[in-house]
Backbone as CSV, one residue per row, in Angstrom:
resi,resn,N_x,N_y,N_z,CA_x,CA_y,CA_z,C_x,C_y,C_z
1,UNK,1.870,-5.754,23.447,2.385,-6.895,22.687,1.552,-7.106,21.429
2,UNK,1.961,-7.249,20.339,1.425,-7.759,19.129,2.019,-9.342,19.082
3,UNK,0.103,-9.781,18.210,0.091,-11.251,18.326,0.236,-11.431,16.586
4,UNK,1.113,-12.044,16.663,1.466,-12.390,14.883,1.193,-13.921,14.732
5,UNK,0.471,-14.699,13.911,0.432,-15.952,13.615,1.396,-16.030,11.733
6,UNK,1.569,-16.842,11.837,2.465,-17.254,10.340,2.220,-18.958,9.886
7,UNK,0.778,-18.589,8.648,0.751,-19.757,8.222,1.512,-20.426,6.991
8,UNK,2.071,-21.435,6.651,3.153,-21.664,5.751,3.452,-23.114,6.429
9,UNK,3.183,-24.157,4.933,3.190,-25.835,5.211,4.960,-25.913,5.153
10,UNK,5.576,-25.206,4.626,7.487,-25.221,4.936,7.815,-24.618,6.269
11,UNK,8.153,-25.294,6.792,8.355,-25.036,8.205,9.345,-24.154,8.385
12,UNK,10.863,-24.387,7.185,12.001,-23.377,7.101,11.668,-22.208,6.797
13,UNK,10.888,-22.055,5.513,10.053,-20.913,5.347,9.452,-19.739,6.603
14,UNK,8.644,-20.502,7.414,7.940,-19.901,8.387,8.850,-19.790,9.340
15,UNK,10.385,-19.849,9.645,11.393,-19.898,10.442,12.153,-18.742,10.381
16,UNK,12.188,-18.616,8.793,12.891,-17.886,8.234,12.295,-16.031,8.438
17,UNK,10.878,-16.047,8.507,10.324,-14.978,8.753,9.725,-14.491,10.212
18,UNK,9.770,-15.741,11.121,9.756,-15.629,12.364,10.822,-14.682,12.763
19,UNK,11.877,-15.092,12.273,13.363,-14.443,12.515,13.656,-13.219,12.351
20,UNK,13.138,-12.801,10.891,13.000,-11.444,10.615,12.184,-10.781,11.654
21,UNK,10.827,-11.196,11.724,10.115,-10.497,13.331,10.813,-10.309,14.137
22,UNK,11.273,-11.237,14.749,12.141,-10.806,15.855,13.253,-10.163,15.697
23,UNK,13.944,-9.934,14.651,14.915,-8.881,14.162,14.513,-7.847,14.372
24,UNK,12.840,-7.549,13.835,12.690,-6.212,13.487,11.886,-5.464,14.669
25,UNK,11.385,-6.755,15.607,11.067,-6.686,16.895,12.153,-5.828,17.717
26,UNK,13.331,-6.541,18.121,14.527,-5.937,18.201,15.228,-4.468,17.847
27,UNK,15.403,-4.198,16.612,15.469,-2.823,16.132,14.987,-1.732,16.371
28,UNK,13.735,-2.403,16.529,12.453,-1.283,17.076,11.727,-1.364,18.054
29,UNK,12.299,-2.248,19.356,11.978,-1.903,20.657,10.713,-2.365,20.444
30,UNK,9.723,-3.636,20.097,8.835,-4.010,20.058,9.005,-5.715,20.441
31,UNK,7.785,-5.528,21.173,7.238,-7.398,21.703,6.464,-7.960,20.631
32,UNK,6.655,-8.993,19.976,6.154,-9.811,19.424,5.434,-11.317,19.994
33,UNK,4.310,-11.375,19.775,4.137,-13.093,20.065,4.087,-13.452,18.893
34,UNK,4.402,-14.910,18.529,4.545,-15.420,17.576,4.577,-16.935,17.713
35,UNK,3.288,-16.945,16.530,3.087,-18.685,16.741,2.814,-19.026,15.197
36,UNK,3.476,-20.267,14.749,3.792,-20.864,13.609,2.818,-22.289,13.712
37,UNK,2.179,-22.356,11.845,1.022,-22.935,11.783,1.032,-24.040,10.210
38,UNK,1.667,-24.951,10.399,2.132,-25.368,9.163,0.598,-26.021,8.843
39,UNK,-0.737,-25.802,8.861,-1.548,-26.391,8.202,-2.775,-25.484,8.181
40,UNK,-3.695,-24.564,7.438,-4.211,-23.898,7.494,-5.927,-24.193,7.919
41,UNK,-5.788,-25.414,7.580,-7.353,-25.900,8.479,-7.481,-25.967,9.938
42,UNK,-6.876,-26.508,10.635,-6.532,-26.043,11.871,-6.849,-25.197,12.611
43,UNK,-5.905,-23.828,11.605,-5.811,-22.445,11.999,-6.912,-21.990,11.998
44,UNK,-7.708,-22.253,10.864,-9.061,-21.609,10.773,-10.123,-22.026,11.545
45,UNK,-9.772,-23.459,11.977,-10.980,-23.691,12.442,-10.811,-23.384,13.821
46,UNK,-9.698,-23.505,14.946,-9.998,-23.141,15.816,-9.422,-21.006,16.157
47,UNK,-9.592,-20.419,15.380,-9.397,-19.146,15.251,-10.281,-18.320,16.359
48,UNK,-9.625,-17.563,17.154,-10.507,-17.022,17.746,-10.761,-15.442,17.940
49,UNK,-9.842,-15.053,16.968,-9.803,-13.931,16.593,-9.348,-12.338,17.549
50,UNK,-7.979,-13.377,17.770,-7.145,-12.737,18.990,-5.608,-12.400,18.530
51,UNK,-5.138,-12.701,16.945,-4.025,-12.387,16.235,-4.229,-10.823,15.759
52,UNK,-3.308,-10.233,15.752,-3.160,-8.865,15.079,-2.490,-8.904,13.500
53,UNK,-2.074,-9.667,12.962,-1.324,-9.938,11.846,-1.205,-11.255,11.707
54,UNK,-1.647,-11.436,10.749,-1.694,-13.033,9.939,-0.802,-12.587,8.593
55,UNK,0.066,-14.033,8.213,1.248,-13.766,7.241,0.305,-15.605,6.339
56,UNK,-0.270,-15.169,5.328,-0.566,-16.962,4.512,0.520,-16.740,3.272
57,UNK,1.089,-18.536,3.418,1.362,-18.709,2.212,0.201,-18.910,1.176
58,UNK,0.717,-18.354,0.173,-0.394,-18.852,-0.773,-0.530,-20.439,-1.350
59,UNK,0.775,-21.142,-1.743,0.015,-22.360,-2.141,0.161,-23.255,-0.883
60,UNK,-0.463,-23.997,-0.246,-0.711,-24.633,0.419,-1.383,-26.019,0.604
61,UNK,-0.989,-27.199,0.916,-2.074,-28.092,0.489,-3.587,-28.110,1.467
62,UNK,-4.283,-29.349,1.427,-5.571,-29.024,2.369,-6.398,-27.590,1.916
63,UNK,-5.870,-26.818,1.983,-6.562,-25.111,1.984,-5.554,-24.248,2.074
64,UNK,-5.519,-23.609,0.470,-4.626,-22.288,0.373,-4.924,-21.290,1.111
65,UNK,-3.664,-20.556,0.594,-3.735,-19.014,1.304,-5.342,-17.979,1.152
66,UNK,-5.330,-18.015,-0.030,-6.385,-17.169,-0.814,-7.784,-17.598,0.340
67,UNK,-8.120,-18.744,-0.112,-8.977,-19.876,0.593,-9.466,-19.556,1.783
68,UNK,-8.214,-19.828,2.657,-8.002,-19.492,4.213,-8.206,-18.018,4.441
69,UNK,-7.618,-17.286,3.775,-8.119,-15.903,3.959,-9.300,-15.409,4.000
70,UNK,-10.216,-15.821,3.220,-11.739,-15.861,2.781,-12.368,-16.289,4.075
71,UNK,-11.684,-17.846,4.611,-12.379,-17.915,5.937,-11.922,-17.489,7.120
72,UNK,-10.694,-16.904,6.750,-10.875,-15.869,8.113,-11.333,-14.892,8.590
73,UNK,-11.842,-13.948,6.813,-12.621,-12.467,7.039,-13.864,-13.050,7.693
74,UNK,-14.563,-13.688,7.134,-15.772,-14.494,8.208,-15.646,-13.920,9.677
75,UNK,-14.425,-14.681,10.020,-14.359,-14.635,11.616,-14.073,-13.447,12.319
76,UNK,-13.088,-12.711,10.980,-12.048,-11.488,11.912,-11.972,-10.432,10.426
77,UNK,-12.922,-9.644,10.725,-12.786,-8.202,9.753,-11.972,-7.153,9.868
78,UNK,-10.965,-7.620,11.221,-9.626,-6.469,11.557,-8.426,-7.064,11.367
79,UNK,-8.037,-7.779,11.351,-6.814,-8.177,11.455,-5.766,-8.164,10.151
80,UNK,-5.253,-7.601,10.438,-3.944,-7.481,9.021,-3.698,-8.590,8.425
81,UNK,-3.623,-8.684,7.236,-3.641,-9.694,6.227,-2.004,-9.718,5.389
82,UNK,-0.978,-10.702,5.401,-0.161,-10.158,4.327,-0.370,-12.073,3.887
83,UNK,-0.173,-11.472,2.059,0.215,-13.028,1.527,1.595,-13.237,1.233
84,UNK,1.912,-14.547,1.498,3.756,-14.412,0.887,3.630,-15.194,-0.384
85,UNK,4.376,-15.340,-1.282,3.977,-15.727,-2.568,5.255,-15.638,-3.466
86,UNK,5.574,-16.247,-4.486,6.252,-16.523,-5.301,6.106,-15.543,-6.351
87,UNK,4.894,-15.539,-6.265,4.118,-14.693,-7.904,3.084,-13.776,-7.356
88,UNK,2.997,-12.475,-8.248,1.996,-11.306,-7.503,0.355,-11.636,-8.346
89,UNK,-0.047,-13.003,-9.088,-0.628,-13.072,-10.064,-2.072,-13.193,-9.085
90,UNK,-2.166,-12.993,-7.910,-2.773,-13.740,-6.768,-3.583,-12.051,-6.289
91,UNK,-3.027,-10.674,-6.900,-3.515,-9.531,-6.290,-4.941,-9.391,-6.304
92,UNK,-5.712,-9.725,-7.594,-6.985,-9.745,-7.290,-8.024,-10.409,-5.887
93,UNK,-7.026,-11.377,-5.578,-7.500,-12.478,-4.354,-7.189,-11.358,-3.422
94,UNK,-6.377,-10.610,-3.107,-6.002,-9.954,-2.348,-6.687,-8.921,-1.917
95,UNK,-7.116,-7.716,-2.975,-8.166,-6.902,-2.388,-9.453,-7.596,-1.795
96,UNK,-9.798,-9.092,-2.328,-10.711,-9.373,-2.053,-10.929,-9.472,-0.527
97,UNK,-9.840,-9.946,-0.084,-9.755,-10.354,1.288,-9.027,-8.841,2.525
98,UNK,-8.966,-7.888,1.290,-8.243,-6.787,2.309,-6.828,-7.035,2.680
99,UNK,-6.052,-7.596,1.995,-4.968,-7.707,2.311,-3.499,-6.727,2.062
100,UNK,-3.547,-6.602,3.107,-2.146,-5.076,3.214,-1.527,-5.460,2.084
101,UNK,-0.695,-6.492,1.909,0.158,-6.416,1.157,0.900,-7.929,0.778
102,UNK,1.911,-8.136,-0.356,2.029,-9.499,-0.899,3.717,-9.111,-0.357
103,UNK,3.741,-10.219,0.022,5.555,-10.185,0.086,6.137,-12.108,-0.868
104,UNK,7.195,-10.652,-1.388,7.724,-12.099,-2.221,8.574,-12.815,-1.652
105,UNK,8.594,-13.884,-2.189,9.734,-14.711,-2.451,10.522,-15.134,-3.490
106,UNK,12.199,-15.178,-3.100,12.683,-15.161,-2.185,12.799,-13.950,-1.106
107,UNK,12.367,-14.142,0.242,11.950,-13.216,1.500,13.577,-12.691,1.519
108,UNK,13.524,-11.306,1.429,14.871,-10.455,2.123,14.582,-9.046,2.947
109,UNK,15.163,-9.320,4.162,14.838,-8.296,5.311,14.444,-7.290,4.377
110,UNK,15.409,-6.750,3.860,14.567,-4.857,3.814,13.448,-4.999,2.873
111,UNK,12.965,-5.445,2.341,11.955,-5.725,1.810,10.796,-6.064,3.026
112,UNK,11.150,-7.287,3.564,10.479,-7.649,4.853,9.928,-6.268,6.021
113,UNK,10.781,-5.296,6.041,10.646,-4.431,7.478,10.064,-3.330,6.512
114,UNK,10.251,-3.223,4.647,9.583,-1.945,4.711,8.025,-2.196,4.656
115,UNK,7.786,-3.282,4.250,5.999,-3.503,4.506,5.687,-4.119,5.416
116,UNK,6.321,-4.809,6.639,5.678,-4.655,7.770,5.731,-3.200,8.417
117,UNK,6.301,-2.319,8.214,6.468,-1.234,8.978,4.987,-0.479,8.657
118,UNK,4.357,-1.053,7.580,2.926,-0.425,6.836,1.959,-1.055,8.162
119,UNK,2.027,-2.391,8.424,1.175,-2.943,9.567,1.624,-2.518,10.640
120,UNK,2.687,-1.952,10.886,2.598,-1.134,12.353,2.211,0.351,12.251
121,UNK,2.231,0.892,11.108,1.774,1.878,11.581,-0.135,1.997,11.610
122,UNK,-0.389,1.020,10.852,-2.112,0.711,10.715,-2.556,-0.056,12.244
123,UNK,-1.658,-0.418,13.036,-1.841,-1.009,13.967,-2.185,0.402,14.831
124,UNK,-0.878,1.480,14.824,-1.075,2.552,15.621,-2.229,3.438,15.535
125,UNK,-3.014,2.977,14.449,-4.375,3.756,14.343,-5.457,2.952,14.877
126,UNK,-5.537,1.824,14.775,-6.524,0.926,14.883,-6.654,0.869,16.821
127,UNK,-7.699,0.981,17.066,-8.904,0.964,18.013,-7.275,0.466,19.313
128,UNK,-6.865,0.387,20.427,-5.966,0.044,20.976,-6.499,-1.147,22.266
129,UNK,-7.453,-1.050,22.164,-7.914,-2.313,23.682,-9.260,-3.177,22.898
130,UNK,-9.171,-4.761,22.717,-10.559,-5.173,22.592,-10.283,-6.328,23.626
131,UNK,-11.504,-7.297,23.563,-12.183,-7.817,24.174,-12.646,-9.163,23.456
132,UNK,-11.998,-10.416,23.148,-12.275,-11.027,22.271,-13.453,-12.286,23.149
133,UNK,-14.491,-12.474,23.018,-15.576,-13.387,23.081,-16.441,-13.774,22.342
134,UNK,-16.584,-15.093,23.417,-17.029,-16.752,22.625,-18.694,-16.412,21.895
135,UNK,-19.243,-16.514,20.724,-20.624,-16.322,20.520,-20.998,-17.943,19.608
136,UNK,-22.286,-17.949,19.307,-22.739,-19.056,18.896,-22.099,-19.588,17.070
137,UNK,-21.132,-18.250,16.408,-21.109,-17.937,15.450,-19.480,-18.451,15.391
138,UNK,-18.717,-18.780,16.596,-16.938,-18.308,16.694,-16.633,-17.526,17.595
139,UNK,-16.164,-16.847,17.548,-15.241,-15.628,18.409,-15.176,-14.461,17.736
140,UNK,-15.615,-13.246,18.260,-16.004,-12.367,18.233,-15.351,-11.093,19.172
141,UNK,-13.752,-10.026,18.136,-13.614,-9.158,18.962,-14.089,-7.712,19.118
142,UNK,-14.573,-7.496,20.475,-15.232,-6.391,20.505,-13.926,-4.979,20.806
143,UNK,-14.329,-4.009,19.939,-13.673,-3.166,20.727,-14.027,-2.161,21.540
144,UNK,-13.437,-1.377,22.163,-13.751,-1.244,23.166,-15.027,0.300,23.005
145,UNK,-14.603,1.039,21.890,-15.536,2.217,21.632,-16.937,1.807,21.208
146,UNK,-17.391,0.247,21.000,-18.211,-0.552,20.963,-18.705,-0.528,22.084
147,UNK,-17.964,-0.897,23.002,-18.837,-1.026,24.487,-19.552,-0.108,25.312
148,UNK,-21.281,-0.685,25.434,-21.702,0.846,26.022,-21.271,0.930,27.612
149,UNK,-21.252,-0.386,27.954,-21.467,-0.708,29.317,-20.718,-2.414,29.784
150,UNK,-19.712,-2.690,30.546,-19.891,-4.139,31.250,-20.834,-4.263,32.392
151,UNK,-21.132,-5.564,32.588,-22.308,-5.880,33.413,-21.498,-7.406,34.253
152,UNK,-21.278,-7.346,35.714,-20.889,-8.376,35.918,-21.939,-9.311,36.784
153,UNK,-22.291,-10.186,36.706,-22.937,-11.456,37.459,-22.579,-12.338,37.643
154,UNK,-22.340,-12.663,38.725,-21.692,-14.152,39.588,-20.059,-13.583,39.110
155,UNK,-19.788,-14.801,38.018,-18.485,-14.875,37.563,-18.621,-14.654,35.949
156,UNK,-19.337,-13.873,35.888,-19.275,-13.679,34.070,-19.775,-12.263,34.025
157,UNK,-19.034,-11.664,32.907,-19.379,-10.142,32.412,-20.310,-10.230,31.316
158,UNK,-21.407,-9.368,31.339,-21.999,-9.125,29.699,-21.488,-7.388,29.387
159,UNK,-20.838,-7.978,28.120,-20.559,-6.846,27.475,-21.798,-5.961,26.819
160,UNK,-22.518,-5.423,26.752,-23.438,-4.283,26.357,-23.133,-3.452,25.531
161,UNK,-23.533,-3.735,24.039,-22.558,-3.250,22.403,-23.660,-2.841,21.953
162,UNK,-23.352,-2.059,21.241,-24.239,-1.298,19.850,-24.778,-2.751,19.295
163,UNK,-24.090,-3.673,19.337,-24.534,-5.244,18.556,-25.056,-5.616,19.124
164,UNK,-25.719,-5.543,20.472,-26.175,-6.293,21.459,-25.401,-7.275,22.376
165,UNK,-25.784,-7.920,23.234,-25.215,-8.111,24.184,-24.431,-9.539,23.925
166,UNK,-23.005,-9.494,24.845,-21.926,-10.377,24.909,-21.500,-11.544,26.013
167,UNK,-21.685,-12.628,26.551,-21.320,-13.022,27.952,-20.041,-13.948,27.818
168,UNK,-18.959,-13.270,28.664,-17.796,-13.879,28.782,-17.188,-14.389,30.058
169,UNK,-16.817,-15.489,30.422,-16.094,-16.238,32.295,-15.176,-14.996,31.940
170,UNK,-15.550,-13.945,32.863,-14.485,-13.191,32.974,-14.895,-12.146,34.804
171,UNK,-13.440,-11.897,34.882,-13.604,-11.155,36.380,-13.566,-9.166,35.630
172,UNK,-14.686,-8.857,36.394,-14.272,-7.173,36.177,-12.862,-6.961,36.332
173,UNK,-12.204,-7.046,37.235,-10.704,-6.897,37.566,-9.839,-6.666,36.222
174,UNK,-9.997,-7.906,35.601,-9.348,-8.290,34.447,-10.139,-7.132,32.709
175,UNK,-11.233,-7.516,33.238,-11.712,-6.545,32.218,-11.112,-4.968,32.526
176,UNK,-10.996,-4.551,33.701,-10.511,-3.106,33.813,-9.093,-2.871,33.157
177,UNK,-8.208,-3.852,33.895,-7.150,-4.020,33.193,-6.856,-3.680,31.562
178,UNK,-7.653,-4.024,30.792,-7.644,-3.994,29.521,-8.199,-2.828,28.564
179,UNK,-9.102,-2.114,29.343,-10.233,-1.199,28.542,-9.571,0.065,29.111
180,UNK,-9.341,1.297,28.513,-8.991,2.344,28.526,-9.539,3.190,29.797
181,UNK,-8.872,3.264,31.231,-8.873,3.749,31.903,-9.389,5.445,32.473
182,UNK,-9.660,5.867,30.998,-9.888,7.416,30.990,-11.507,7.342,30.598
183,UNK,-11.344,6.236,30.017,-12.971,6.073,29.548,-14.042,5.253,30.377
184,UNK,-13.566,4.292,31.031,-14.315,3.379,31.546,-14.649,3.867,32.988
185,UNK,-15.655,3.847,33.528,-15.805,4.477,35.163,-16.582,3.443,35.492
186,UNK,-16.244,3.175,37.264,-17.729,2.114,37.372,-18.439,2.965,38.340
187,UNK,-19.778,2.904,38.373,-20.626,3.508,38.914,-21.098,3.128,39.888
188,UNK,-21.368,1.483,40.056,-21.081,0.640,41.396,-20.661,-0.570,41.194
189,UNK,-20.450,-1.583,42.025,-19.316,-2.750,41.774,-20.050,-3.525,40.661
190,UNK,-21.548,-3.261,39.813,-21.739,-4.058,38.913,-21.729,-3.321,37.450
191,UNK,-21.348,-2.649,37.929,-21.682,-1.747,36.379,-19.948,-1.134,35.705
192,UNK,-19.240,-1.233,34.809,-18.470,-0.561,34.127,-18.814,-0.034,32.965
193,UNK,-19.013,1.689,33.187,-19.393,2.807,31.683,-18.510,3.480,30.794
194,UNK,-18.819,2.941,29.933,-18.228,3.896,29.051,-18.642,5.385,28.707
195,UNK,-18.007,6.425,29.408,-18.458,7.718,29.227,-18.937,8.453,28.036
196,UNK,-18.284,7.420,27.224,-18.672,8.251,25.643,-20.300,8.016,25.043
197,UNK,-20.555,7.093,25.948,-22.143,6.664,25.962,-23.108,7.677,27.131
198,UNK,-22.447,8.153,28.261,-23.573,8.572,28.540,-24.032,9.881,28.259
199,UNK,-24.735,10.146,28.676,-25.603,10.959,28.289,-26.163,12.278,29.055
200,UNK,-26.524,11.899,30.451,-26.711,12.548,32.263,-26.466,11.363,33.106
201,UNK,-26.370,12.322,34.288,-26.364,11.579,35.297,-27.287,12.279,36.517
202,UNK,-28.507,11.534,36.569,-29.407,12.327,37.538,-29.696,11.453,38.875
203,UNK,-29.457,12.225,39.748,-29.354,12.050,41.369,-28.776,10.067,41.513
204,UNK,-29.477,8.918,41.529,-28.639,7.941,41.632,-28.649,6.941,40.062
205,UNK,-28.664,7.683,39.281,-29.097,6.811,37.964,-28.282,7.568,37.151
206,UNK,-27.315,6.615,36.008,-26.620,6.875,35.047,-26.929,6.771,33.427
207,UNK,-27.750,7.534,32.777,-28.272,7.372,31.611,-27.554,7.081,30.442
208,UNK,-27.349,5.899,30.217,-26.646,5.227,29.329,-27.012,5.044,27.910
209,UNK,-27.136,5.611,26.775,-27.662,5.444,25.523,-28.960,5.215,25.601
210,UNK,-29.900,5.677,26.510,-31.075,5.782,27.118,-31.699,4.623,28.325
211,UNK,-30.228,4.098,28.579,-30.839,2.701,29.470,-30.083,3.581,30.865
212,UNK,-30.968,3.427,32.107,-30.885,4.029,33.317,-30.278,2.824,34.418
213,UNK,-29.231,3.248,34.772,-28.614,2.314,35.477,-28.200,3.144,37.050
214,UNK,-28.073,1.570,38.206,-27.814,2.156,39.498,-26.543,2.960,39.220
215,UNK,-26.442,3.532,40.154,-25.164,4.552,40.884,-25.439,4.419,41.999
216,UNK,-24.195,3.882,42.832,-24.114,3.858,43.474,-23.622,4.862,45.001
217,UNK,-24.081,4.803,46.061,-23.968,6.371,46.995,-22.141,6.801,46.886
218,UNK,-21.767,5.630,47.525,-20.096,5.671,47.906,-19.157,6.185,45.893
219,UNK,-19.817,5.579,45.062,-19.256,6.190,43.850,-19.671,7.224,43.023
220,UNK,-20.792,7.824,43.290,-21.207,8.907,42.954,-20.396,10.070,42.647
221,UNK,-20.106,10.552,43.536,-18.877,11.743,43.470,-18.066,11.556,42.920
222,UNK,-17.296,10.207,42.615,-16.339,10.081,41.844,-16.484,10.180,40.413
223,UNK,-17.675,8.874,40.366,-18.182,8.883,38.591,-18.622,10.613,38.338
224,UNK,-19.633,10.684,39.328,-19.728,12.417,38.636,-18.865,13.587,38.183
225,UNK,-17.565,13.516,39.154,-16.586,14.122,38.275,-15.854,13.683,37.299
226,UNK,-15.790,12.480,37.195,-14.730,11.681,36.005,-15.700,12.416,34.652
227,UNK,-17.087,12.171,34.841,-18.174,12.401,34.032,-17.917,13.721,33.557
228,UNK,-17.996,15.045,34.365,-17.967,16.092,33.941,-16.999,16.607,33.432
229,UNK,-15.603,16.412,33.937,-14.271,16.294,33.213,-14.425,15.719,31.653
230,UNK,-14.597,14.390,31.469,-14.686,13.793,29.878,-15.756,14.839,29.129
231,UNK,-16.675,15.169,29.608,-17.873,15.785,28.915,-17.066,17.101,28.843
232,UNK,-16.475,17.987,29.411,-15.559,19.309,29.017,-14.901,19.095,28.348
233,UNK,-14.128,18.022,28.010,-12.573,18.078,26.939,-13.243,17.959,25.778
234,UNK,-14.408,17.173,25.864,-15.522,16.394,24.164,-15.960,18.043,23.728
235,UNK,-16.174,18.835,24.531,-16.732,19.604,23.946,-15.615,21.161,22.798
């Protein structure tokens, strides 16, 4: 499922392109979520950086498009950017913020589906499983070739990143669910690895980007072949 937000203080406006989504949702055998945001302070402030495509109008009262965009790269350095706009006089604002692309107005489908079709196919490249958690800074999504390792205690996971470490109310269960199945192995019920991190695996210890972790007896054999399999195809 792709998560689309659409900010725009005209509510018909933001109706009007909801519609097209789901048109083009339709056409092309795709799920959309979609949630409409007629005030852009709001949006920004409680953002948690769990949208795949953001659509700003540019003039806006309270806090424009341009504006809002600025504070969303803050929060979220992935997420597809389009501005909708009257006038293209706004492009400089645009690279600034990384933004795919300007769609005009007045909005007409084929116009509409040939530059969203640009964010789906940038979608089909981009990283396919993250992990979005709470830090002292906002919300923060990790993805998943980021992760060296989950770590679960009690009822909370720490994620274990090249950035250092993450803690989210989350059940392993749910985390497995989400993270790429070919990659992730657990070694015993507290540990989930990412294979692309390790390194060896000697007698009950899993050498993780140089950090040595249990292995467990009953998963051993398993992680060890999942292990040696991924390590043959890499090579």
């Amino acid at each position: 499922m792709i998560k689309i937000a659409i900010v725009d203080d005209i509510n018909e406006h933001a109706l009007m392109l909801k519609d097209f989504l789901l048109r083009y949702a339709t056409e092309n055998h795709f799920t959309f979520e979609i949630d409409i945001y007629n005030n852009a302070v709001p949006f920004i402030e409680k953002y948690k950086a769990d949208f795949d495509v953001v659509f700003f109008d540019i003039l806006m009262p309270y806090l424009d498009g341009v504006n809002a965009a600025r504070a969303l790269r803050e929060k979220d350095s992935n997420v597809i950017l389009f501005f909708i706009t009257a006038t293209q006089q706004y492009a400089l604002e645009g690279y600034e913020v990384d933004a795919l692309d300007y769609i005009l107005k007045p909005i007409s489908y084929y116009e509409f589906a040939l530059k969203f079709t640009k964010a789906i196919k940038k979608l089909g490249t981009k990283q396919p499983s993250s992990i979005v958690v709470k830090t002292n800074k906002g919300y923060k999504r990790i993805f998943e070739h980021d992760i060296l390792y989950v770590e679960v205690i009690a009822h909370h996971c720490y994620f274990h990143t090249k950035d250092g470490v993450f803690k989210q109310y989350q059940t392993m269960k749910n985390v497995i669910k989400i993270l790429n199945s070919d990659t992730f192995v657990k070694c015993n019920n507290c540990y989930l690895v990412n294979l692309a991190y390790v390194s060896s695996v000697k007698n009950h210890s899993v050498i993780v980007n140089g950090e040595a972790l249990l292995m467990s007896h009953p998963r051993k054999k398993e992680f060890t072949n999942r292990y040696l399999a991924y390590a043959s195809k890499r090579k």
